[in-house]
SEVEX-816578 format. One record per residue: residue number from 1; chain; residue in three letters; x, y, z of N, C-alpha, C in turn. Coordinates in nm, 4 decimals, decimal comma, m for minus. Layout:
BEGIN
> NUM  A  ALA  X  Y  Z  X  Y  Z  X  Y  Z
...
END
This chain:
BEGIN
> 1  A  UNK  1,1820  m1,6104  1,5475  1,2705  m1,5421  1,4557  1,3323  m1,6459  1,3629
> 2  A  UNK  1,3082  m1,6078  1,2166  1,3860  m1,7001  1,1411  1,5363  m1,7410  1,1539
> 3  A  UNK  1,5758  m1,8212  1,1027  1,7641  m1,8197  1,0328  1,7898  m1,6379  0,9493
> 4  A  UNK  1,7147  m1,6474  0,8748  1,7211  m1,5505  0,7828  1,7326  m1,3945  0,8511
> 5  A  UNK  1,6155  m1,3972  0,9542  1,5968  m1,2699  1,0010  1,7497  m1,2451  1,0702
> 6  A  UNK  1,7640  m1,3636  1,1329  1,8915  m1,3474  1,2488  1,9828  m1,3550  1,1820
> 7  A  UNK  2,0256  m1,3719  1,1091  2,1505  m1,3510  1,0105  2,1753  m1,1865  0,9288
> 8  A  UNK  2,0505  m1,1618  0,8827  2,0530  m0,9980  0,9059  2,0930  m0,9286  1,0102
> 9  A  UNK  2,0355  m0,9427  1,1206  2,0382  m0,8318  1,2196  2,1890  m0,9068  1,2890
> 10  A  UNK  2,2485  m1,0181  1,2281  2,3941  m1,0306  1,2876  2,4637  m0,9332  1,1908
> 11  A  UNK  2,4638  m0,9739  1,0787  2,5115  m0,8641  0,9488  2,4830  m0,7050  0,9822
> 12  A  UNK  2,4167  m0,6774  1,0676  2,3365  m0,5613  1,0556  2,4696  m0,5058  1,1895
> 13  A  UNK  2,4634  m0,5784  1,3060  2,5019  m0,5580  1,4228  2,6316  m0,5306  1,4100
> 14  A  UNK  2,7337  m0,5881  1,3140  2,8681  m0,6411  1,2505  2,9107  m0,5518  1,1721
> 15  A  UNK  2,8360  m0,4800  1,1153  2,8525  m0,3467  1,0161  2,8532  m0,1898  1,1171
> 16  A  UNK  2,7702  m0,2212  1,1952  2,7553  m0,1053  1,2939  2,8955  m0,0854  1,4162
> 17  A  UNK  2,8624  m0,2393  1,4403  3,0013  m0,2073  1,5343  3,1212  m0,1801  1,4697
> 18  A  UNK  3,1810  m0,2567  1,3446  3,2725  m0,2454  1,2633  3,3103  m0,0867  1,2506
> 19  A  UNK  3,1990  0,0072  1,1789  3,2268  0,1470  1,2258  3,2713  0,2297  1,3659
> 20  A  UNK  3,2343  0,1084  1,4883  3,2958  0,1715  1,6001  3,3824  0,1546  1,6117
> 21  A  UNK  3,4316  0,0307  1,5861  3,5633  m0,0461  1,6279  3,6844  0,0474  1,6227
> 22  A  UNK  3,7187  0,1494  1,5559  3,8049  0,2008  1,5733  3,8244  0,2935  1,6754
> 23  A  UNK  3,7285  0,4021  1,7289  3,6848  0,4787  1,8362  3,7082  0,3626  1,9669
> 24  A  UNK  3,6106  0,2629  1,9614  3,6473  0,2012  2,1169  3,7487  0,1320  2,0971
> 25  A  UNK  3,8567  0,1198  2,0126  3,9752  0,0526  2,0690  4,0521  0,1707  2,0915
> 26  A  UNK  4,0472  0,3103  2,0861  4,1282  0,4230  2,1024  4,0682  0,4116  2,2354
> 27  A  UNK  3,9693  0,4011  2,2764  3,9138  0,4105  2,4236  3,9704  0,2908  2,5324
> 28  A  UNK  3,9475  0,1912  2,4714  3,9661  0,0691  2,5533  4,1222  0,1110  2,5853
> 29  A  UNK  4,1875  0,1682  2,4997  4,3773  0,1564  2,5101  4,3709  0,2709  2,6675
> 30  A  UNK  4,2639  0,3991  2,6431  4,3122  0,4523  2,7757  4,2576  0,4170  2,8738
> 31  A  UNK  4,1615  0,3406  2,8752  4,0709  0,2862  2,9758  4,1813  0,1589  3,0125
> 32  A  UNK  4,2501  0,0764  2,9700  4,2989  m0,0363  2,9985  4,3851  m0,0811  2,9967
> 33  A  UNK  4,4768  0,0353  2,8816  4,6319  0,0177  2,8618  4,6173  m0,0624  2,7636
> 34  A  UNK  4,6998  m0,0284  2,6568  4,7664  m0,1007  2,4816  4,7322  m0,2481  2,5220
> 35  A  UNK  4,7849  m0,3059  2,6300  4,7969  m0,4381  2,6722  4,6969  m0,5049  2,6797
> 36  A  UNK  4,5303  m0,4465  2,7425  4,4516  m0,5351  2,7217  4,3095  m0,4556  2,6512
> 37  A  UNK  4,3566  m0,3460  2,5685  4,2576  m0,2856  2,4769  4,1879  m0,3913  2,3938
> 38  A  UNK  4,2897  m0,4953  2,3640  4,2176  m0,5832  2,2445  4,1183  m0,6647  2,3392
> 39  A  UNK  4,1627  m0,7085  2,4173  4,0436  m0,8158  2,5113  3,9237  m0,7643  2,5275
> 40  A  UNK  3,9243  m0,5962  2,6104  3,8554  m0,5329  2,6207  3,7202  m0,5011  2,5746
> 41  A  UNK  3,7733  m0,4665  2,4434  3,6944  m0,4552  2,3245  3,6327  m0,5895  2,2741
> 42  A  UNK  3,6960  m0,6883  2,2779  3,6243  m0,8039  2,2176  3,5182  m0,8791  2,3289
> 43  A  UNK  3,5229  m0,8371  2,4926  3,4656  m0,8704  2,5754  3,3728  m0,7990  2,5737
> 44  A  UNK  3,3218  m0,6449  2,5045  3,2763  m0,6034  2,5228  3,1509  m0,6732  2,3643
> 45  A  UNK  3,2237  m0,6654  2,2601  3,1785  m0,7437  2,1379  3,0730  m0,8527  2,2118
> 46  A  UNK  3,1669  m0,9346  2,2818  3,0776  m1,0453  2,2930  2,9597  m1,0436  2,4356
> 47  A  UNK  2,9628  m0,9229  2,4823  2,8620  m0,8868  2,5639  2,6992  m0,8158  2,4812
> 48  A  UNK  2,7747  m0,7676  2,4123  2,6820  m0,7121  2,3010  2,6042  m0,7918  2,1647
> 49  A  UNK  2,6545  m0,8688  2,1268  2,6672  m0,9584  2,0309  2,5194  m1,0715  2,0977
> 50  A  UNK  2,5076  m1,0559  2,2376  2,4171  m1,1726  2,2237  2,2705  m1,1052  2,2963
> 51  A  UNK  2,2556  m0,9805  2,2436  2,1499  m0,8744  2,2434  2,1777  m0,7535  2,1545
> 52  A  UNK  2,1964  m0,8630  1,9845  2,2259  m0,7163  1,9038  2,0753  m0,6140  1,8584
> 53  A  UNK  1,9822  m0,6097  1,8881  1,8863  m0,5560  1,8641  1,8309  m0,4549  1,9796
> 54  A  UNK  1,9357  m0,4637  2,1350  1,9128  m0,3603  2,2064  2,0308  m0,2396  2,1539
> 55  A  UNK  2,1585  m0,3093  2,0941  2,2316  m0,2613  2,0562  2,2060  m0,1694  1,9398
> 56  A  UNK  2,1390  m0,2408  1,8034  2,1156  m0,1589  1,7312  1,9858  m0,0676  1,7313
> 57  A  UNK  1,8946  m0,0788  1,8302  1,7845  0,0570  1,8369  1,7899  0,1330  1,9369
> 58  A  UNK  1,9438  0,1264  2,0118  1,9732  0,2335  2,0764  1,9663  0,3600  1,9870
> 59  A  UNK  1,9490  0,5236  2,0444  1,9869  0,6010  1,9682  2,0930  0,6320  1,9482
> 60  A  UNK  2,2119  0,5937  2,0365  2,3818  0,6146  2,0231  2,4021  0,5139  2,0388
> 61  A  UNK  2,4551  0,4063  1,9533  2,5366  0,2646  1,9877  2,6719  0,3212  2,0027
> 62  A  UNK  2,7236  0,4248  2,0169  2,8509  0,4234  2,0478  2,8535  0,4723  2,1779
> 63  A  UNK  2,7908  0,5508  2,2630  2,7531  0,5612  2,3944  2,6965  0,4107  2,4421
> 64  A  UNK  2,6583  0,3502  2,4116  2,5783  0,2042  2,4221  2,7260  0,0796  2,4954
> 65  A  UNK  2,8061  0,1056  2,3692  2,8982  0,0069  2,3371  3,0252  0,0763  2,3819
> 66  A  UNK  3,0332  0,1827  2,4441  3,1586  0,2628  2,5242  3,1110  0,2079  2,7134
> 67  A  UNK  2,9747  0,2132  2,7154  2,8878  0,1739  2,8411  2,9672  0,0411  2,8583
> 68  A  UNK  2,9292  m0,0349  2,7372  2,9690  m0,1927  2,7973  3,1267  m0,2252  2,8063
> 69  A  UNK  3,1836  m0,0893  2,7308  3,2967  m0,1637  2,7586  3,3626  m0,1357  2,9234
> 70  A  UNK  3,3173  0,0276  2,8982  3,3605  0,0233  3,1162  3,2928  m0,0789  3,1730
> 71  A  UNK  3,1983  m0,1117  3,1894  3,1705  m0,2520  3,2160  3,2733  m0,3340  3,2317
> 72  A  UNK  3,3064  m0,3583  3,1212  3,4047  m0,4846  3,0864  3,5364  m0,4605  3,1673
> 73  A  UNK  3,5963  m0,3456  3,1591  3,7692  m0,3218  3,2313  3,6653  m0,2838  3,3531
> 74  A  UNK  3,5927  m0,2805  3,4032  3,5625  m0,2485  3,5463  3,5695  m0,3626  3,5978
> 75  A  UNK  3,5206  m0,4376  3,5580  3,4701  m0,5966  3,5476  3,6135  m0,6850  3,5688
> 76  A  UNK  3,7360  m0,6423  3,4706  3,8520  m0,6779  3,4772  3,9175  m0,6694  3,5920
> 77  A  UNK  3,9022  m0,5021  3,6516  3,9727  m0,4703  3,7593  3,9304  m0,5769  3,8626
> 78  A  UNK  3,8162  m0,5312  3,8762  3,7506  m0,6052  4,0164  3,8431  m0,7514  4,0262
> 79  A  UNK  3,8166  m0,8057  3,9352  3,8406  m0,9592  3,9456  3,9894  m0,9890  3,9776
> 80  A  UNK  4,0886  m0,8271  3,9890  4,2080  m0,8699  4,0338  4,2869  m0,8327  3,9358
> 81  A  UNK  4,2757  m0,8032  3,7904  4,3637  m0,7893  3,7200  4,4556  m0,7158  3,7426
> 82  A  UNK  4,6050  m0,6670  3,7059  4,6612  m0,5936  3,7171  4,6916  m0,4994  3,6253
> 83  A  UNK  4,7303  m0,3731  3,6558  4,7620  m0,2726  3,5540  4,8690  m0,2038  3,5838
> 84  A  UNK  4,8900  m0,2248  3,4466  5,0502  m0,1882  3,4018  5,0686  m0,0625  3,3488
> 85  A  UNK  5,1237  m0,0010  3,4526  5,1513  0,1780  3,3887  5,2488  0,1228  3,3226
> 86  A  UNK  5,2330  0,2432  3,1940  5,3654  0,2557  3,0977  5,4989  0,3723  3,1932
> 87  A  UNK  5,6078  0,3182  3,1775  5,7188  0,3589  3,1791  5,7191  0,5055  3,1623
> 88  A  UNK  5,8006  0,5685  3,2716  5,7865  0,7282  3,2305  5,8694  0,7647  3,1222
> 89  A  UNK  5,7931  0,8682  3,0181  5,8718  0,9445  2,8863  5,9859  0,9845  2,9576
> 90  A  UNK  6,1178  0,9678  2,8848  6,2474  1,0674  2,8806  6,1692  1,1476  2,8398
> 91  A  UNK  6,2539  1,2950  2,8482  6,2483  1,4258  2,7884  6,3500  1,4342  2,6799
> 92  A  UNK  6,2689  1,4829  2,5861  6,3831  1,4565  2,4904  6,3892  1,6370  2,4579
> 93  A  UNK  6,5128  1,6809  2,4085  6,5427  1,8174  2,4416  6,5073  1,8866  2,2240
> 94  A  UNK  6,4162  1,8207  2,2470  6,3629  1,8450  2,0922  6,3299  1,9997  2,0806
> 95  A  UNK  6,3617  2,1160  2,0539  6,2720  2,2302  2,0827  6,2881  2,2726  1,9025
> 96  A  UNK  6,2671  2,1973  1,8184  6,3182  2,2344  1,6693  6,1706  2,1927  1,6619
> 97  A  UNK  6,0872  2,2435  1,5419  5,9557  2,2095  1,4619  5,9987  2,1268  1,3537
> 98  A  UNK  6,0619  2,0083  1,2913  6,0894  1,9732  1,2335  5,9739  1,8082  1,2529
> 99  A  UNK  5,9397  1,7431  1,1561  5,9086  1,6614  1,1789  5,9813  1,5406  1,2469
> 100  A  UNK  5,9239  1,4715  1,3557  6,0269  1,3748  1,4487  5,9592  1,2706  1,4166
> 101  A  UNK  5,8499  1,1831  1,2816  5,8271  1,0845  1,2630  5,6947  1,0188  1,3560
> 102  A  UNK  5,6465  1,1070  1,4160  5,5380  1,0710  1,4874  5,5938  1,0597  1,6659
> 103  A  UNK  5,7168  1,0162  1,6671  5,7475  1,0093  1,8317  5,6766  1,1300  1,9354
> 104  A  UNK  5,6401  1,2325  1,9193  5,5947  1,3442  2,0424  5,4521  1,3235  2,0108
> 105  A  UNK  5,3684  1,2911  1,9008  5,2650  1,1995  1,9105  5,2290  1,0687  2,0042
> 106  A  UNK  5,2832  1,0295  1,9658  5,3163  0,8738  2,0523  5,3336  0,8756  2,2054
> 107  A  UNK  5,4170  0,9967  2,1861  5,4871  1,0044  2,3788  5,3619  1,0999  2,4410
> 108  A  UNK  5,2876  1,1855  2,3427  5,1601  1,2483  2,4300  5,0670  1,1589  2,4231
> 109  A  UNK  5,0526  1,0351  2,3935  4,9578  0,9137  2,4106  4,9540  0,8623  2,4926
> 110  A  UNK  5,1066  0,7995  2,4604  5,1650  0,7403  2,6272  5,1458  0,7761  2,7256
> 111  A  UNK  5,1416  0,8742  2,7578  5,1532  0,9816  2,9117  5,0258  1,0121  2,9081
> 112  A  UNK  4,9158  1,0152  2,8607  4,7872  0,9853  2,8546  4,7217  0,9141  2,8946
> 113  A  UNK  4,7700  0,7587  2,8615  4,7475  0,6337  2,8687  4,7561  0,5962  3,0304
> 114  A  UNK  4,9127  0,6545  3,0570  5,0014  0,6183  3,1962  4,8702  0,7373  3,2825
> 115  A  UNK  4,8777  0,8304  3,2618  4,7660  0,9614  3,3771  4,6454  0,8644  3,3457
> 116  A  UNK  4,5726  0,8528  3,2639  4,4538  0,7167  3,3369  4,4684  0,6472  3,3807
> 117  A  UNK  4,5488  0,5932  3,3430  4,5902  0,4624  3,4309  4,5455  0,4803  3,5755
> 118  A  UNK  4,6687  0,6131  3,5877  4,6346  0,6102  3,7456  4,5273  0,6530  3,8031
> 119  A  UNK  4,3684  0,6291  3,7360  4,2474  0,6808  3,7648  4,1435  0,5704  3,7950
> 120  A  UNK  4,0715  0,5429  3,8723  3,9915  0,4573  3,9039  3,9138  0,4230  3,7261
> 121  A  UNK  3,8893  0,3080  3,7042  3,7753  0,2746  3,5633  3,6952  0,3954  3,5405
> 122  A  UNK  3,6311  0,4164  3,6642  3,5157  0,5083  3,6704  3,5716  0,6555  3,6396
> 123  A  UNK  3,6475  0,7003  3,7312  3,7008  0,8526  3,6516  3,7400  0,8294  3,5032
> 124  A  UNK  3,8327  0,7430  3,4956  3,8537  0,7785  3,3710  3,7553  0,7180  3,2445
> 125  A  UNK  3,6670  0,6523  3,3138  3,5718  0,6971  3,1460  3,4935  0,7554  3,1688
> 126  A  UNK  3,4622  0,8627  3,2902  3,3953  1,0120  3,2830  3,5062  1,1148  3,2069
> 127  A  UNK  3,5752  1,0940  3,2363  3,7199  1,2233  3,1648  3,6750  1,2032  3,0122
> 128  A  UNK  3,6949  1,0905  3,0107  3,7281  1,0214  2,8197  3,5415  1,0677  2,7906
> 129  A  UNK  3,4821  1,0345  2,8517  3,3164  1,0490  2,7852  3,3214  1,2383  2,7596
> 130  A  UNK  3,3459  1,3172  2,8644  3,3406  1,4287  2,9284  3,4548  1,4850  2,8223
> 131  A  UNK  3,5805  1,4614  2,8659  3,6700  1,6135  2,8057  3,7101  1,5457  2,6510
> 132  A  UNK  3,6837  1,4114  2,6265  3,7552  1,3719  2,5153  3,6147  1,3878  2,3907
> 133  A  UNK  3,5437  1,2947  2,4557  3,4756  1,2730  2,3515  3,3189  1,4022  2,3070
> 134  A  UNK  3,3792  1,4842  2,4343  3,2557  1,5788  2,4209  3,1489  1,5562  2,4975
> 135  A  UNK  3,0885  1,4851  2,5607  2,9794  1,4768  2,6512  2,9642  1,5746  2,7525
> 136  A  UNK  2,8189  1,5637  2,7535  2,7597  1,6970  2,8669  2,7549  1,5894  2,9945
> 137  A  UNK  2,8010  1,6293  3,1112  2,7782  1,5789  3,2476  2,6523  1,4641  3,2566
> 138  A  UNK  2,5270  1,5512  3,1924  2,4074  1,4539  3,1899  2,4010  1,3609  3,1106
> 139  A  UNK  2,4368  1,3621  2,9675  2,4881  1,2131  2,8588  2,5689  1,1823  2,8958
> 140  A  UNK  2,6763  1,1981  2,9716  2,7822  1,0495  3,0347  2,7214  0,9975  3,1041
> 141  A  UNK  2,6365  1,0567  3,1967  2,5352  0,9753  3,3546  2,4589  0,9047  3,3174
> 142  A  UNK  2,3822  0,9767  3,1495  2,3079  0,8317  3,1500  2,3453  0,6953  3,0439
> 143  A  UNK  2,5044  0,7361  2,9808  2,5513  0,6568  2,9554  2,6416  0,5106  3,0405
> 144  A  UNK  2,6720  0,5641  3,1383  2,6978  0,4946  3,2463  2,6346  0,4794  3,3348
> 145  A  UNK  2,5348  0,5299  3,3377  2,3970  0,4901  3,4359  2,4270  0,4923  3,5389
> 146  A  UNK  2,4595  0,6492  3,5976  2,5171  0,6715  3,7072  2,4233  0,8056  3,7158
> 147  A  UNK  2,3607  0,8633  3,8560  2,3542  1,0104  3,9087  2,4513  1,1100  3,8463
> 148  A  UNK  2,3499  1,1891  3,8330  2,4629  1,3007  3,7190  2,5659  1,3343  3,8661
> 149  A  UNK  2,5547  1,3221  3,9800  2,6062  1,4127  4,0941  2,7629  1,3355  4,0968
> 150  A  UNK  2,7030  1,2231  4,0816  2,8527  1,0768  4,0567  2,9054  1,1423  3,9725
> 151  A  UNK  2,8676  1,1226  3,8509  2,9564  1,1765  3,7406  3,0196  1,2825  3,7502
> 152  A  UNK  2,9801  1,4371  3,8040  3,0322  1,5127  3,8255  3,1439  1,5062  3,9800
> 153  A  UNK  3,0908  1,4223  4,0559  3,1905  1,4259  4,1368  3,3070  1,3342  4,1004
> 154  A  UNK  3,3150  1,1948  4,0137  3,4004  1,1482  3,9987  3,4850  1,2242  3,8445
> 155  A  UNK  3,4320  1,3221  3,8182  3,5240  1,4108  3,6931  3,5871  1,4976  3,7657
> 156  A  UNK  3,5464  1,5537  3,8524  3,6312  1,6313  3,9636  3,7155  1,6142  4,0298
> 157  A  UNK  3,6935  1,5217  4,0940  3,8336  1,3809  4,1413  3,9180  1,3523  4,0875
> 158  A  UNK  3,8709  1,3152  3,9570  3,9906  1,2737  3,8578  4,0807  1,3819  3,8066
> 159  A  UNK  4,0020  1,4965  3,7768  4,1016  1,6478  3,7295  4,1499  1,6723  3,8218
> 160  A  UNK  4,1372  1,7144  3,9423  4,1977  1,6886  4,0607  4,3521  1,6094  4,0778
> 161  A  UNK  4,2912  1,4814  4,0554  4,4427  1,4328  4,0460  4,5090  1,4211  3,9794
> 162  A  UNK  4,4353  1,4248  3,8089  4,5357  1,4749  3,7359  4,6037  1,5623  3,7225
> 163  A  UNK  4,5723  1,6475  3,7955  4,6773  1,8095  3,8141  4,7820  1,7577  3,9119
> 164  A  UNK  4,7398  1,6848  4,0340  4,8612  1,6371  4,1030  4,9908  1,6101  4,0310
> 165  A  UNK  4,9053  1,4794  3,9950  5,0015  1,3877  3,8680  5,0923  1,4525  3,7993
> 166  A  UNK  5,0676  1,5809  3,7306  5,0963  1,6488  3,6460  5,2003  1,7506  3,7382
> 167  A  UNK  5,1885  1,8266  3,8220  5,3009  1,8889  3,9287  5,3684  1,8261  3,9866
> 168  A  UNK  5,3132  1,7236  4,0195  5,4779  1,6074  4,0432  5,5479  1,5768  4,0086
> 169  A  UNK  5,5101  1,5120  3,8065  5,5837  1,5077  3,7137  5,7070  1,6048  3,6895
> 170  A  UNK  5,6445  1,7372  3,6824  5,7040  1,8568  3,6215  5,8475  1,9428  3,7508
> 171  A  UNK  5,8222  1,8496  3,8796  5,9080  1,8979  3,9831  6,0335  1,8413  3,9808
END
């Protein structure tokens, strides 16, 4: 392979991800928490980055490059990292439709962020593949290269406890 060729298909690889970059850092934040979304994502960059040509003749590089990044915070966990739930929302006794500047945005993020949290890597980027981003049971499995039976049992698990989560909260 030339200089030339490989300088394209870096240009090429750099333009493609650049269009993801915004999607997997919304992902990496619930997969990993605000705190290490940026690492995340750039660990995942540089996992990808040194096989950009499996990357770019995938037929979904964004299923491709969502793959590597659970990888990557799975990869994190294991090794010990810690994770930092966010702080529980006050209730704020807002019941007016008035614009509040984005805050009940923000605070349904947060509490988003915090309910994955408390989900193994693996549930929660079946939830996020599955209820967020639209995936059928069988394109998350073989995006994570897991038995569709996994996938469905660890999305079950996870709704499961997110309903816990969620009646505990509310008691």
């Amino acid at each position: 392979m030339t200089s030339c060729h490989g300088d394209e298909l870096r240009s090429s690889f750099d333009d493609v991800f650049c269009e993801l970059l915004p999607r997997l850092y919304r992902r990496a934040v619930l997969l990993a928490g605000a705190h290490a979304a940026e690492d995340a994502v750039h660990e995942a960059y540089l996992k990808l980055v040194a096989r950009p040509q499996r990357f770019l003749s995938h037929p979904e590089p964004y299923a491709y490059a969502f793959s590597a990044l659970v990888s990557v915070v799975r990869d994190g966990y294991r090794r010990g990292s810690k994770h930092v739930l966010v702080a529980e929302m006050k209730e704020s006794g807002s019941g007016s439709d008035r614009w509040d500047g984005g805050f009940e945005e923000r605070a349904a993020e947060l509490e988003a962020v915090r309910l994955l949290g408390r989900l193994s890597v693996r549930q929660a980027g079946v939830v996020i593949l599955v209820d967020l981003d639209g995936y059928t049971i069988d394109q998350a499995a073989e995006v994570l290269e897991l038995h569709r039976g996994t996938v469905s049992r660890s999305r079950a698990r996870a709704l499961d406890k997110l309903r816990r989560l969620l009646a505990e909260h509310q008691l």
